[in-house]
N, C-alpha and C positions, 0 to 999 in steps of 0.2 A: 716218426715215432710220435704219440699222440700221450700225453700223460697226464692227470687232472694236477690243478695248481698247489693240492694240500703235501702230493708226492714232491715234485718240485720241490718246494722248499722244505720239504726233510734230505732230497739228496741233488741241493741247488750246486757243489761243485761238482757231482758224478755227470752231472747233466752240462754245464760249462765246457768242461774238458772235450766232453761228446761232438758240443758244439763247434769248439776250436779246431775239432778233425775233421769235422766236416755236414758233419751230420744236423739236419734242420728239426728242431722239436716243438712240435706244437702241443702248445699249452689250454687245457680245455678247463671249462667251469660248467655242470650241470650240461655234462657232454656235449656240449657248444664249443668251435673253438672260440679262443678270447687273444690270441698271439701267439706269436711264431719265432722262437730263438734260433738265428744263426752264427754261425762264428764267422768274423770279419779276416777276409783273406789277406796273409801277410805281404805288405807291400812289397813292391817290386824296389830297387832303385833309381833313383833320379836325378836328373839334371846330372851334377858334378860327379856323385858317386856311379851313376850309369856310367857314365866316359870310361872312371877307373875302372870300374868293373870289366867293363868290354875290350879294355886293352887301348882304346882311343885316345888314352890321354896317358899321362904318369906323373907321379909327385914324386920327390924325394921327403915330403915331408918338411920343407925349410920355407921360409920366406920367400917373397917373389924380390928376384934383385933390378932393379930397374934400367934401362938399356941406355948407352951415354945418347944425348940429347943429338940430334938432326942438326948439322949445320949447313945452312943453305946462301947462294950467290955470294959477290966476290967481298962482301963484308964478315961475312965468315960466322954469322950470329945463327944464333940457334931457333928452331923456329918459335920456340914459348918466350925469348927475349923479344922475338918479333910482332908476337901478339900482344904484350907487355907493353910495348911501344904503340901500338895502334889503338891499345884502347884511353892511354891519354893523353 
């Protein structure tokens, strides 16, 4: 659709809307065009909400509970006690 810039902005949301559905309008000055409006395709989801969406993943919606601590060899300490240790 090809329309001069003066229409435009007498019917700049009729033309938005158009664009949002899909439709590319080019915008002309002294029947030149001068630009070209398109409407920005709605995003897909991503990263975290991809997973939910896809069924890959599931929240209950709560907090994450943290899992009790790894204890390792016959002193029984946990392994972040152990690295606690090692670094002084």
């Amino acid at each position: 659709m090809r329309i001069p810039i003066h229409v435009l902005k007498a019917g700049l949301s009729r033309y938005i809307a158009q664009a949002r559905e899909g439709q590319a309008i080019e915008v002309t000055s002294h029947d030149k065009p001068v630009a070209l409006i398109v409407g920005i395709p709605s995003a897909s989801p991503s990263g975290v909400k991809r997973l939910l969406a896809s069924g890959a993943a599931q929240w209950s919606g709560g907090k994450p509970t943290p899992k009790p601590a790894i204890k390792l060899g016959a002193s029984g300490k946990a392994v972040s006690e152990m690295v606690l240790e090692d670094r002084g």
